[in-house]
C-alpha positions in Angstrom: 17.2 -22.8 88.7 20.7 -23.0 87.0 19.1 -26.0 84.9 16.3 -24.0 83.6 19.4 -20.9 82.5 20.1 -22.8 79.6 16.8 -23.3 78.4 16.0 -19.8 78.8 19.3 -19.0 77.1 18.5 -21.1 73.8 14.6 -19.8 74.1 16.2 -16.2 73.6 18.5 -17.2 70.7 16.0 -18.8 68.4 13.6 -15.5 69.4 16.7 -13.4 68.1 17.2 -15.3 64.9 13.5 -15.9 64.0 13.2 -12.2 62.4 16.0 -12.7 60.3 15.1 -16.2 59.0 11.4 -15.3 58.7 13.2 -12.1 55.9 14.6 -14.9 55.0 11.7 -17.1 54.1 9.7 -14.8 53.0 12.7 -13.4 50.3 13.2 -17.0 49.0 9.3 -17.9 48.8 8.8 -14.1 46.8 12.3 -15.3 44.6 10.6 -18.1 44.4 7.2 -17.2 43.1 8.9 -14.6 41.0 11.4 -17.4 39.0 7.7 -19.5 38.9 6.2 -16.7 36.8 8.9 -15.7 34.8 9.6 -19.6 33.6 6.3 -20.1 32.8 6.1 -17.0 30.7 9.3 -18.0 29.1 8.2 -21.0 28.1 5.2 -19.7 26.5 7.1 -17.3 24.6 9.3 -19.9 23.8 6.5 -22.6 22.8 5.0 -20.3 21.0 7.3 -18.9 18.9 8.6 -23.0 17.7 5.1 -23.3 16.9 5.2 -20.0 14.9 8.0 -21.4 13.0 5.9 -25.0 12.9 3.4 -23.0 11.2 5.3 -21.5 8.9 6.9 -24.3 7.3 3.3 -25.5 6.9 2.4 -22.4 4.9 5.5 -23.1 2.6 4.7 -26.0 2.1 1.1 -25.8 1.4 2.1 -23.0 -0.6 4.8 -24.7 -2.7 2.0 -27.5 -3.3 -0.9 -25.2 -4.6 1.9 -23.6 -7.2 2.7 -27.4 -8.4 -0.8 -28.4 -8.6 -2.2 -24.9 -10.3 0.9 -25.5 -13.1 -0.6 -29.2 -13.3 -3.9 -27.8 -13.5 -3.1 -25.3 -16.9 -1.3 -28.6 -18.6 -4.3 -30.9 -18.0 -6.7 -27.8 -19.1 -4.7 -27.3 -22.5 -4.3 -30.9 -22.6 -8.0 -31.2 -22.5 -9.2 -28.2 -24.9 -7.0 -29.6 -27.6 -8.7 -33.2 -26.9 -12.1 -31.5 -27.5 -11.2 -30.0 -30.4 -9.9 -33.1 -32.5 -11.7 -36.3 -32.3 -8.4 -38.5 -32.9 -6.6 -36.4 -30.8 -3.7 -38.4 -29.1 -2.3 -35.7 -26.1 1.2 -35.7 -25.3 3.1 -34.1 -22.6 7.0 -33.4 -21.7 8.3 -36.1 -19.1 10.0 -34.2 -16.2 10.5 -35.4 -12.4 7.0 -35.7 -11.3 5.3 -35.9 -14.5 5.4 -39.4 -15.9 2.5 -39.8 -18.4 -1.0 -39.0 -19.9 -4.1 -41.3 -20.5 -7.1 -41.1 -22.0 -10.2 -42.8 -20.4 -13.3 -44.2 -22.6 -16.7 -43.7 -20.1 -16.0 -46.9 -18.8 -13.1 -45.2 -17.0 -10.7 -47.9 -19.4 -7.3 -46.4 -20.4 -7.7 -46.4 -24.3 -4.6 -44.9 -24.9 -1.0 -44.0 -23.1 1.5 -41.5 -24.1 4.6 -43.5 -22.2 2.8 -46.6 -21.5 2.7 -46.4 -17.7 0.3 -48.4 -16.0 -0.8 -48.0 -12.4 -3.9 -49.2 -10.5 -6.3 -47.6 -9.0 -6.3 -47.2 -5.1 -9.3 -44.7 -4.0 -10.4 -41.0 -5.4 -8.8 -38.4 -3.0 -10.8 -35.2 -4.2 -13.3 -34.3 -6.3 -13.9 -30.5 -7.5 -16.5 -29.1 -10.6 -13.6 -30.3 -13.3 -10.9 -31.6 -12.2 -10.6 -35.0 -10.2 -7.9 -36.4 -8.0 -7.2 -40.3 -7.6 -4.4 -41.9 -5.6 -2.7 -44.6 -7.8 -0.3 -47.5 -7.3 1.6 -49.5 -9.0 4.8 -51.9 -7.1 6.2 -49.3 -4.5 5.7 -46.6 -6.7 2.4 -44.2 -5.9 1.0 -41.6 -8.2 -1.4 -38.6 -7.9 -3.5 -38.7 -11.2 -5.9 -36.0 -12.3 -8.6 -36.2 -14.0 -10.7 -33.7 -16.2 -13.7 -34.5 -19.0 -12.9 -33.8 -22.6 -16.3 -34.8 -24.5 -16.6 -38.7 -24.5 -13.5 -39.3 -22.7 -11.3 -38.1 -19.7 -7.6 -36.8 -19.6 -5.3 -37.8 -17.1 -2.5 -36.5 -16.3 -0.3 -38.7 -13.9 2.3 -37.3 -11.6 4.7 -39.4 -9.4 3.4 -38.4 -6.1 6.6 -40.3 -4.3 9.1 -37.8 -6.3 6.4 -34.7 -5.1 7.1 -35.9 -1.6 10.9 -36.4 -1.8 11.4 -32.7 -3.4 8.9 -31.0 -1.8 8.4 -31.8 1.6 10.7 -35.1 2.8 13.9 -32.9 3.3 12.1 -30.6 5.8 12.6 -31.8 9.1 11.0 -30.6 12.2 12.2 -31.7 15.4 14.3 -35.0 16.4 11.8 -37.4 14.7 9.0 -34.9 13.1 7.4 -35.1 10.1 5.2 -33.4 7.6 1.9 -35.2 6.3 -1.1 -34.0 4.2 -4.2 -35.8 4.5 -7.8 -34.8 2.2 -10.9 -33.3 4.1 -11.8 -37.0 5.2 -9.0 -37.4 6.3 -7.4 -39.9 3.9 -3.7 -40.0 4.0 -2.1 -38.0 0.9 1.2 -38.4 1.4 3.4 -39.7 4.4 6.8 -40.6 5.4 5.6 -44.3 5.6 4.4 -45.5 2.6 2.4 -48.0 4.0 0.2 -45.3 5.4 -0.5 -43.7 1.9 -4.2 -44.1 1.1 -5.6 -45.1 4.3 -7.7 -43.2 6.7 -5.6 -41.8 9.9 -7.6 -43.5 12.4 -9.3 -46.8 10.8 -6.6 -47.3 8.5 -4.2 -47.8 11.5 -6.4 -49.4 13.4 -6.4 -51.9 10.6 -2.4 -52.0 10.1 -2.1 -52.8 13.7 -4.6 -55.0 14.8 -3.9 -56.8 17.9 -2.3 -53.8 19.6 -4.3 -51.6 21.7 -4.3 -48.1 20.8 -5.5 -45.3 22.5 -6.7 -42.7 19.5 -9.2 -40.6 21.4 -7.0 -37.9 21.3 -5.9 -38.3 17.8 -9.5 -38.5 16.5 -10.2 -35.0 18.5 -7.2 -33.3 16.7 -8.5 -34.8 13.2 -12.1 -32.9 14.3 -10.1 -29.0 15.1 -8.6 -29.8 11.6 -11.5 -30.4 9.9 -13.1 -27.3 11.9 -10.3 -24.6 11.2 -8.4 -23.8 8.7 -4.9 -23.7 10.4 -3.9 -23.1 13.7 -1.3 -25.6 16.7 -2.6 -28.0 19.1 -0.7 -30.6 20.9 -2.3 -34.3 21.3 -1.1 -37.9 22.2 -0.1 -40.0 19.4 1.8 -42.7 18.4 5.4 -42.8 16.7 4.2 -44.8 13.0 7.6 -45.5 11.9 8.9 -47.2 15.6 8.0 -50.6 15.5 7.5 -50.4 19.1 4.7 -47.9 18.7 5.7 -45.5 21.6 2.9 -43.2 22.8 3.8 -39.8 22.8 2.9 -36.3 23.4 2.9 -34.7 20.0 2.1 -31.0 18.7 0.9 -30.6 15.3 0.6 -27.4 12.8 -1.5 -27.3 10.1 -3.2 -25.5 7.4 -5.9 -26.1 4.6 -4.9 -26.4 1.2 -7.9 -25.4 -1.1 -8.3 -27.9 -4.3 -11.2 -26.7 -5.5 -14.3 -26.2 -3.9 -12.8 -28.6 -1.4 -9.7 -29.1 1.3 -6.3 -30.9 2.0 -4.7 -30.6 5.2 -1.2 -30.2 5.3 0.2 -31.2 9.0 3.3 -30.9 10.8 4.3 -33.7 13.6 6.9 -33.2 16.1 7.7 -34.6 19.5 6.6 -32.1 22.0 9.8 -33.0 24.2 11.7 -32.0 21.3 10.6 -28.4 22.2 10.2 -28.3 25.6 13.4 -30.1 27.2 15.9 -27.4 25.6 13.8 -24.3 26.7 13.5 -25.7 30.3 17.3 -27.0 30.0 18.0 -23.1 28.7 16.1 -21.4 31.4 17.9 -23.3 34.0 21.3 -22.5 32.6 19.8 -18.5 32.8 18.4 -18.8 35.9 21.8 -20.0 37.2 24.6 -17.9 35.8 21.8 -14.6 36.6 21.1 -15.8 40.3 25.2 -15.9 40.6 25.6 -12.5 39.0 23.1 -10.8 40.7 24.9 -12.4 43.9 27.8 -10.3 43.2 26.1 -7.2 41.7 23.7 -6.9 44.7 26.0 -5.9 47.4 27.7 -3.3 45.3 24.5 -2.3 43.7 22.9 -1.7 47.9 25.7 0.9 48.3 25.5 3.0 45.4 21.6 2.8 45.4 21.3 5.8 48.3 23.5 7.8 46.3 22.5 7.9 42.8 18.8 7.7 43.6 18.4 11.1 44.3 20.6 12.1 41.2 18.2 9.6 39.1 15.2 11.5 40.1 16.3 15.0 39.4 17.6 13.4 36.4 14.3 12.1 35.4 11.9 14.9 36.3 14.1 17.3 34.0 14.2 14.8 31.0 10.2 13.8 31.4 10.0 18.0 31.1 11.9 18.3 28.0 10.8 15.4 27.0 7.2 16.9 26.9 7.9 20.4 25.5 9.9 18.9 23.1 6.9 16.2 22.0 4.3 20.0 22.4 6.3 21.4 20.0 6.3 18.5 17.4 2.9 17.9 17.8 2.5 21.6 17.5 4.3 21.6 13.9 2.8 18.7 12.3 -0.3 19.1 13.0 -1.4 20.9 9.5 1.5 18.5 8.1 -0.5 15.1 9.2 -4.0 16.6 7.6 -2.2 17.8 4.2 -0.6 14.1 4.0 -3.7 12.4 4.8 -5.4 14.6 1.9 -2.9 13.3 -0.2 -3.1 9.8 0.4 -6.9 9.6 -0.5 -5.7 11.3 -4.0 -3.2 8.8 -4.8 -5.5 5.9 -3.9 -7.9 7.4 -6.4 -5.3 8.2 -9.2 -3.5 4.9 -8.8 -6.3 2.7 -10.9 -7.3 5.7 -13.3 -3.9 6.4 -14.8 -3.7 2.6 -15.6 -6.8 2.6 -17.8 -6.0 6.0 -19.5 -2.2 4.4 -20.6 -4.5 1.4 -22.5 -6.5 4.0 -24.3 -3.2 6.4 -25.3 -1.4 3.5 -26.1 -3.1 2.5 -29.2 -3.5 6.2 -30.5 0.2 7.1 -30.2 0.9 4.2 -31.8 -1.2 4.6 -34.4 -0.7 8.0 -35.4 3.0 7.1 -35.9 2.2 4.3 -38.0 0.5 6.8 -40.4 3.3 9.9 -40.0 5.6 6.4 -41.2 3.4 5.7 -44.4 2.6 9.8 -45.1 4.4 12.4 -47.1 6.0 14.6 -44.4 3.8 18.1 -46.2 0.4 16.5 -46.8 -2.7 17.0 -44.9 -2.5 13.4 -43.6 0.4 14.0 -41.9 -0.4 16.9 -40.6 -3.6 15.5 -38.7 -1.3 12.4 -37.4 1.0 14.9 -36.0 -1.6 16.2 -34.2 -2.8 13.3 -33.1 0.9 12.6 -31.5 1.5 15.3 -30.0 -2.3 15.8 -28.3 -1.3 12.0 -26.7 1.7 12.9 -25.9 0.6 15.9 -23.5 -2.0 13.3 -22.4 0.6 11.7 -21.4 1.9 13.8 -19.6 -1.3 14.5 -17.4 -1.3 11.0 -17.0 2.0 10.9 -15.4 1.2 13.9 -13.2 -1.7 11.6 -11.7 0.1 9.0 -11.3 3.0 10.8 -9.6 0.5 11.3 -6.9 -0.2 7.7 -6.7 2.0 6.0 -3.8 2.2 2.9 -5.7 5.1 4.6 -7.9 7.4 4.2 -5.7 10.6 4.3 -8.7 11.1 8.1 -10.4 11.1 7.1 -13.9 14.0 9.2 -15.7 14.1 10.4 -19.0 15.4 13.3 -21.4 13.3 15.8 -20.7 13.4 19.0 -22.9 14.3 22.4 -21.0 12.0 24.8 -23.2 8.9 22.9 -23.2 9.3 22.8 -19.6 9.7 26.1 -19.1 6.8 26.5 -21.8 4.9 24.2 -19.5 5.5 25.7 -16.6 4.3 29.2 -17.5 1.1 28.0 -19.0 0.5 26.0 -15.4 1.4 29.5 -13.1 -0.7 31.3 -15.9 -3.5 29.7 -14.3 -3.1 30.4 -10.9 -1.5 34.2 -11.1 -4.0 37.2 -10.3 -4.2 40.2 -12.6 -1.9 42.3 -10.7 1.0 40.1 -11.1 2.5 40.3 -14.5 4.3 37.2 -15.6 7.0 36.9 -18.2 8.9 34.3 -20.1 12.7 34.7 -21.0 14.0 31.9 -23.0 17.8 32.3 -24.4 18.0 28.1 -25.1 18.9 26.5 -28.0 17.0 22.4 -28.1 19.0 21.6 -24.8 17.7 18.3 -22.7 17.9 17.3 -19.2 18.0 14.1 -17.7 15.5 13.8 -14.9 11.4 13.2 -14.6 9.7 16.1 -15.7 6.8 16.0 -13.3 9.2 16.7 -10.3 10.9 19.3 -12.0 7.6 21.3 -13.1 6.9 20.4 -9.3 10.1 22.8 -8.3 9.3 25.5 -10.6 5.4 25.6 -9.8 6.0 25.7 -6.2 8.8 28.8 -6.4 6.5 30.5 -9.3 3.6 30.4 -6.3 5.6 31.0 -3.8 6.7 34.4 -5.8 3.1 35.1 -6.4 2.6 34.8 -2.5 5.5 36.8 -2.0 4.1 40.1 -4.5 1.0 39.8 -3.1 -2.2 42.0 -3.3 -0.1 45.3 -4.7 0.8 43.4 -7.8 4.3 43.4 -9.4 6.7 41.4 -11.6 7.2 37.9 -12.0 9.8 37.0 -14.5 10.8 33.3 -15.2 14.3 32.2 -17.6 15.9 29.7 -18.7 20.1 29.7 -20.3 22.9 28.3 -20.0 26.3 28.2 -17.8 29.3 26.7 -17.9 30.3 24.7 -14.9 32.9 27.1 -13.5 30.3 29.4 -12.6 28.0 26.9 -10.6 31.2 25.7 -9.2 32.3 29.6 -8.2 28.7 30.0 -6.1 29.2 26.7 -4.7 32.8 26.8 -3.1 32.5 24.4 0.0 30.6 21.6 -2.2 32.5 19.7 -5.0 30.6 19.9 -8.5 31.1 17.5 -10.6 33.6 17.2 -13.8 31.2 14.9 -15.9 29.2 17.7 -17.1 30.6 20.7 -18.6 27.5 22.8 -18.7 24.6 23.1 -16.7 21.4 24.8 -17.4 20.1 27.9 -15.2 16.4 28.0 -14.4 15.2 31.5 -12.4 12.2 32.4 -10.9 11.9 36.4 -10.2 9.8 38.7 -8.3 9.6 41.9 -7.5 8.1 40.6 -3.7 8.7 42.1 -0.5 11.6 39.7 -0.5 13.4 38.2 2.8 16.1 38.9 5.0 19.5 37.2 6.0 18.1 35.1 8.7 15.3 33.8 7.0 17.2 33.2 4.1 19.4 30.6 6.2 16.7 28.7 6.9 14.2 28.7 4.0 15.7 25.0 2.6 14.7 23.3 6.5 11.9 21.3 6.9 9.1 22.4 8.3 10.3 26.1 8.5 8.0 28.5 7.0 6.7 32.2 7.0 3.1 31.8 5.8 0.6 31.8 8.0 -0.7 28.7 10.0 -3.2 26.8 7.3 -1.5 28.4 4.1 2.2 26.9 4.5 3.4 23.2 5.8 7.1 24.1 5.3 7.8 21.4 3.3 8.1 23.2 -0.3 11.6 24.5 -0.8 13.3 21.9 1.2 11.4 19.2 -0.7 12.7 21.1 -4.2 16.2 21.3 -2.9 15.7 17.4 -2.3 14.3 17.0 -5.6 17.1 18.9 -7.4 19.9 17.6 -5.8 18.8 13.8 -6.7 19.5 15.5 -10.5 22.8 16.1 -9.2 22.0 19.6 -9.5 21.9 22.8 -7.3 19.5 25.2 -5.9 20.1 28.7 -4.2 18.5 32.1 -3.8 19.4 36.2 -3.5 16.8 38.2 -2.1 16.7 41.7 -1.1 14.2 43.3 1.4 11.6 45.5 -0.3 13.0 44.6 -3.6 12.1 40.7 -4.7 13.7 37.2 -4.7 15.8 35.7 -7.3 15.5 31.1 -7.3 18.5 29.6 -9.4 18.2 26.0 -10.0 20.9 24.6 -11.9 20.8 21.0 -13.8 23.5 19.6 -15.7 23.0 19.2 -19.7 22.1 16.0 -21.3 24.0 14.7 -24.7 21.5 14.0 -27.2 21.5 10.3 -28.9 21.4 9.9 -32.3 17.5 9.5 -33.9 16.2 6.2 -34.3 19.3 4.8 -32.6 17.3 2.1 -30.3 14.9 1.7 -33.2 18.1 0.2 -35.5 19.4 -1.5 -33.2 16.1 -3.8 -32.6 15.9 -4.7 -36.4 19.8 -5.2 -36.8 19.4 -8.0 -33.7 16.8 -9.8 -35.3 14.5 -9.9 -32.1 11.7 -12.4 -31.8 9.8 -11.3 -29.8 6.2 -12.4 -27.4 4.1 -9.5 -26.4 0.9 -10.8 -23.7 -1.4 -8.6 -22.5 -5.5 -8.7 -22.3 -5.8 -5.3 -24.2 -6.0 -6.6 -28.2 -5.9 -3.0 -28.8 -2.3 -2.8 -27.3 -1.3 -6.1 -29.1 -2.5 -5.2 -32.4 -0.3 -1.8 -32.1 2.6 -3.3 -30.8 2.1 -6.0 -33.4 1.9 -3.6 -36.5 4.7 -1.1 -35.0 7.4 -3.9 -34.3 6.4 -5.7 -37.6 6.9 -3.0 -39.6 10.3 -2.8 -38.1 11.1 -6.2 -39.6 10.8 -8.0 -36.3 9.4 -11.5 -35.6 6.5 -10.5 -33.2 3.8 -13.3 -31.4 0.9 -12.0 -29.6 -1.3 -13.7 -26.9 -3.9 -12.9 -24.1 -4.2 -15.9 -22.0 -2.0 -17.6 -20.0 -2.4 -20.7 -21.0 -1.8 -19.7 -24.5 1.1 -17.9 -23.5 2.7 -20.9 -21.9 2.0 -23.1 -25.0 3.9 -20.4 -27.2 6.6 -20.9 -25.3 6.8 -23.8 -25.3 6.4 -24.6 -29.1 9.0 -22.3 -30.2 12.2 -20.1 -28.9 11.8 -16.4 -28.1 14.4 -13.7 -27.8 12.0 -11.2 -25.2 8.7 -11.5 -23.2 7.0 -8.6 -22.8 4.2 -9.4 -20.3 1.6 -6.8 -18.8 2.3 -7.0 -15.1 -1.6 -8.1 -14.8 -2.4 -10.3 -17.3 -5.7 -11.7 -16.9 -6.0 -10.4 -13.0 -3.0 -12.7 -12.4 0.6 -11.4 -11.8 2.8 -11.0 -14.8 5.9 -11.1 -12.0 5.1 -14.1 -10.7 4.7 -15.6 -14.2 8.2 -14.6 -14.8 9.5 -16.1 -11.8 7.5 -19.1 -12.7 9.6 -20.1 -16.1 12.7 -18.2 -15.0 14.6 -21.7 -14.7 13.0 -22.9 -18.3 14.2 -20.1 -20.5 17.6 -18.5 -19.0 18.0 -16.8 -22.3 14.8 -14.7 -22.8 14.5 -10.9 -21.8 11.6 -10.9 -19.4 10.2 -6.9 -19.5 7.0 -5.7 -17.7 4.6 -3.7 -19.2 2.9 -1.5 -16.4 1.4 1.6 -15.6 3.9 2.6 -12.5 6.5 1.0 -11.4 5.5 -0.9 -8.3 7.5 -1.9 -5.1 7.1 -5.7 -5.9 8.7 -5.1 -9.9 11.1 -3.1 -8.3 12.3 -5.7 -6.0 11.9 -8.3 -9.0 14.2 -6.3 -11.4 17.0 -6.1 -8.1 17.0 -9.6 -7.8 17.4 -10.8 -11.3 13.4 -12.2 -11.6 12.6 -9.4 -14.5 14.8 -7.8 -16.5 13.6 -4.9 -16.8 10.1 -3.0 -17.3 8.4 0.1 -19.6 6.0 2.5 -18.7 2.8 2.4 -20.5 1.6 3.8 -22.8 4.4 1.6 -24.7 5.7 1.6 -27.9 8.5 0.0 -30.3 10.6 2.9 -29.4 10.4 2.6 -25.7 10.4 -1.1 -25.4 13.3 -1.7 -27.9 15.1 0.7 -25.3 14.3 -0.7 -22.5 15.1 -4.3 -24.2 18.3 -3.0 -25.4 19.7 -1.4 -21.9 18.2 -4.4 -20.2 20.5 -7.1 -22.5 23.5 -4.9 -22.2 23.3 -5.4 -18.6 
């Protein structure tokens, strides 16, 4: 018996501490399977996103390529139109860095001529497309990428140092310890590589040849070659070996690529990097996470266990009252914007249709205002001649106009385009626009005590204010008929500056002009009157109003440093002041003199001849050196045969981008003005003009005028 105690003793321990280490089991194997997930999610994430960046120093490069071979592709296509049009034509070309010299081949593919006297041999053809060629060529340690296009009985070359290519494009990028990037054709002949040997062979016999005698496993190589050929880009990892080791050490690799088009055929451009080279520091990271958070947590959980049972219960009234206002607060909004969201979505189908008609209705005005001032120039100011011109201007100008009412709507204007805008044809304007929408109860008036003064601004937003507080007036007088008065003066600034107390006016201007809008309404009361400038507040009925009007003018306004406010009395009508500060007039013909006292020469390209002939007669008659073109490729060969002061290119010239272009030759011709011609001002020129790759751009319909302005402010800056 007393032997058996202890037995029975230990028997009772172990029963007492198996509940606790089974918790305890069961809370390492659940930590366990929880740190199993979470790594191999983080390593996904992480794989993935160095293969995102893999992929997209693939797309620069293929991209950088394709811009190098497409400017290769416009010098052999000149090269070769000038080679057809004279039969002892000898083409020449401007050395550079990759550029090194231009043949001509009889049909026996001979060289019977050489601009720098380069010889190479031929290795193998890399690509062929409908009429342009590519051969890989050789000569010492030097390799070349020539291309080849028919000119009648003969061929162009043009040969470009494909080793230079690689060292400025591509052999600075590195990608891992020991990657590297390689481009291969769609039979997957090797391009370019970081081993020159390997240039002009095929990836898998080619090698095989190099390194005969060793045995090589390419199985999984030759099934990564297949996925390239299949898709276009995309990651896969594969087992390789390392070209440049003489050792040839197999190794798990991952490659990015992409297809290059060349034609009606393919390169692939491929990144190699050691898949180690990713993986060791994200798992080395993790662990170095997972430690310093396991000993946090340590010292957070005991804490965290005794505060738990008190804040839970504050945490749940806590969230139960902030879900609730929470969702009367998202009711509300959704409430509110309901006739907001279908107003905007009206609106965005209108500016998608007005975006593409404004820009053909600037080609057709741009001719006929140019024209008609041409004959105003050569016409006595009182004969008949004149007279019809002068009709002829101003019936394009308020064309104009319409034009840039359309294309306000457009959401592809995305710059307000600012100019002096005269206050009495506005007001003018205005009234004939609320003429057609007041009833015949409502009697509209016109008082105008102004005397030829400007304001600086863009006329389509201000006719926008005064149109939507003239209808708003109407709305206001409704069906009982009344009054509806609308003026236009003149202040001096310490008046605006008296009804504007706690907001500090500015000195610059000394004068300001007062524009009113009165009706003899049923008018509004104090309350309402605080809030009639907030979004979305509004007394129409639900369908009629969106509440965006009068805080969208008061936006609008202020942007022309200038001031908005209203009186209204119940029963008796509203009274809108807007005030805008006055613009000092220029001299006449002040931009116009200073074009022809610079001695401009100047390169206008666009594919409308009508626009070119005007621009060409207008500027000419000014005195000025003009050049027209309507290619590119013409373009590019004016520049480079003689200097230009300004390029004024439309911003899409032949369907291609006249901002790109400019980018394109920025480096070549520091000293030319580079202006876009275009029919709104776009996001992308916008961005372009900020970062010094135009310098500037005019609105079309253009003229000498407008683009010797636009020149003018663009060189003073």
């Amino acid at each position: 018996m007393k032997e058996n105690a202890p037995k029975k003793i230990r028997f009772q321990t172990l029963r007492t501490l198996w509940v606790p280490l089974a918790i305890g089991v069961v809370t390492v194997a659940a930590l366990a399977a929880v740190v199993g997930m979470v790594w191999k999610d983080y390593r996904t994430a992480m794989m993935d996103s160095q293969t995102r960046q893999m992929e997209l120093v693939v797309q620069s490069t293929a991209d950088s390529i394709r811009v190098l071979l497409e400017e290769y592709a416009d010098r052999l296509d000149s090269i070769a139109e000038k080679a057809q049009a004279g039969k002892a034509f000898r083409p020449t070309v401007a050395r550079s860095d990759t550029i090194r010299d231009v043949w001509l081949e009889n049909s026996n593919g001979e060289v019977i001529y050489s601009c720098y006297g380069l010889s190479a041999v031929c290795d193998v053809p890399i690509t062929r497309t409908e009429d342009i060629s590519y051969w890989q060529y050789h000569s010492g340690g030097e390799h070349y990428l020539v291309m080849k296009r028919k000119a009648g009985d003969e061929t162009v070359c043009l040969v470009v140092d494909s080793t230079v290519m690689y060292q400025q494009l591509i052999s600075e990028i590195h990608v891992g310890r020991n990657g590297y990037i390689m481009i291969k054709n769609d039979d997957n002949l090797v391009v370019m590589h970081p081993e020159a040997v390997q240039w002009g062979i095929k990836v898998v016999e080619g090698r095989q040849r190099i390194y005969q005698g060793k045995e090589l496993d390419m199985s999984s190589l030759s099934e990564l070659l297949r996925a390239q050929q299949e898709e276009e880009s995309g990651t896969l990892d594969y087992y390789s070996y390392w070209w440049s080791d003489p050792a040839l050490p197999r190794v798990h690799k991952i490659s990015a690529f992409r297809h290059l088009d060349v034609g009606s055929s393919f390169w692939i451009v491929s990144a190699v990097v050691d898949y180690d080279d990713f993986y060791e520091p994200v798992q080395q990271s993790f662990v170095k996470v997972v430690l310093i958070f396991g000993g946090v947590a340590l010292v957070l959980v005991l804490f965290m266990f005794q505060m738990f049972r008190l804040q839970e219960r504050d945490r749940r009234s806590a969230t139960e009252i902030s879900d609730l206002k929470t969702l009367n607060q998202t009711l509300e909004e959704l409430h509110r914007s309901e006739e907001s969201l279908a107003h905007g979505q009206r609106l965005q189908m209108m500016g998608t249709l007005t975006g593409g008609i404004a820009h053909e209705f600037n080609n057709f005005l741009t001719p006929i205002t140019g024209y008609a001032d041409l004959i105003m120039a050569d016409a006595d100011p009182g004969s008949e001649i004149y007279d019809n011109a002068m009709e002829i201007s101003e019936a394009a100008q308020k064309a104009q106009e319409v034009v840039k009412q359309i294309s306000s709507m457009s959401r592809k204007n995305v710059e307000t385009v600012y100019d002096a805008v005269s206050v009495e044809g506005l007001l003018h304007q205005t009234r004939k626009l609320v003429e057609t929408n007041c009833p015949k109860n409502v009697e509209l008036k016109e008082e105008n005590e102004l005397s030829g003064e400007c304001v600086l601004g863009n006329a389509t937003q201000l006719q926008q204010v005064l149109l939507n507080i003239s209808i708003n007036a109407i709305h206001a007088i409704g069906a009982e008929g009344g009054k509806l008065t609308i003026r236009g003066s003149v202040v001096p600034r310490s008046e605006l500056a008296a009804l504007f107390p706690e907001e500090k006016i500015s000195e610059e201007w000394s004068s300001y002009v007062c524009l009113s809008v009165t009706d003899t309404g049923c008018g509004m009361d104090r309350e309402t009157m605080q809030h009639i400038f907030e979004p979305f507040f509004t007394t129409k009925k639900t369908g009629e109003g969106t509440g965006l009007g009068l805080a969208l003018a008061d936006q609008i306004i202020r942007t022309h440093r200038g001031r908005i406010r209203a009186e209204s009395t119940i029963g008796r009508g509203t009274t809108f002041y807007v005030y805008l500060p006055v613009l000092e007039q220029q001299q006449e013909r002040e931009q116009l003199q200073w074009g022809v006292d610079s001695k401009l020469r100047i390169l206008a390209a666009d594919d409308n001849n009508k626009v070119l002939d005007l621009l060409d007669k207008d500027l000419s008659a000014l005195g000025l050196s003009v050049s027209t073109c309507s290619r590119r490729g013409e373009l590019r060969q004016l520049l480079e045969q003689q200097p230009f002061d300004v390029l004024a290119i439309d911003e899409s010239l032949m369907s291609s981008s006249g901002v790109d272009f400019c980018m394109a030759i920025r480096g070549r011709y520091p000293g030319m003005t580079r202006i876009v011609m275009t029919n709104a001002p776009t996001r992308e020129i916008v961005d372009a003009r900020s970062h010094g790759v135009i310098d500037g751009y005019v609105v079309k319909p253009v003229s000498a005028s407008t683009l010797l302005a636009q020149i003018r402010s663009s060189r003073k800056e």
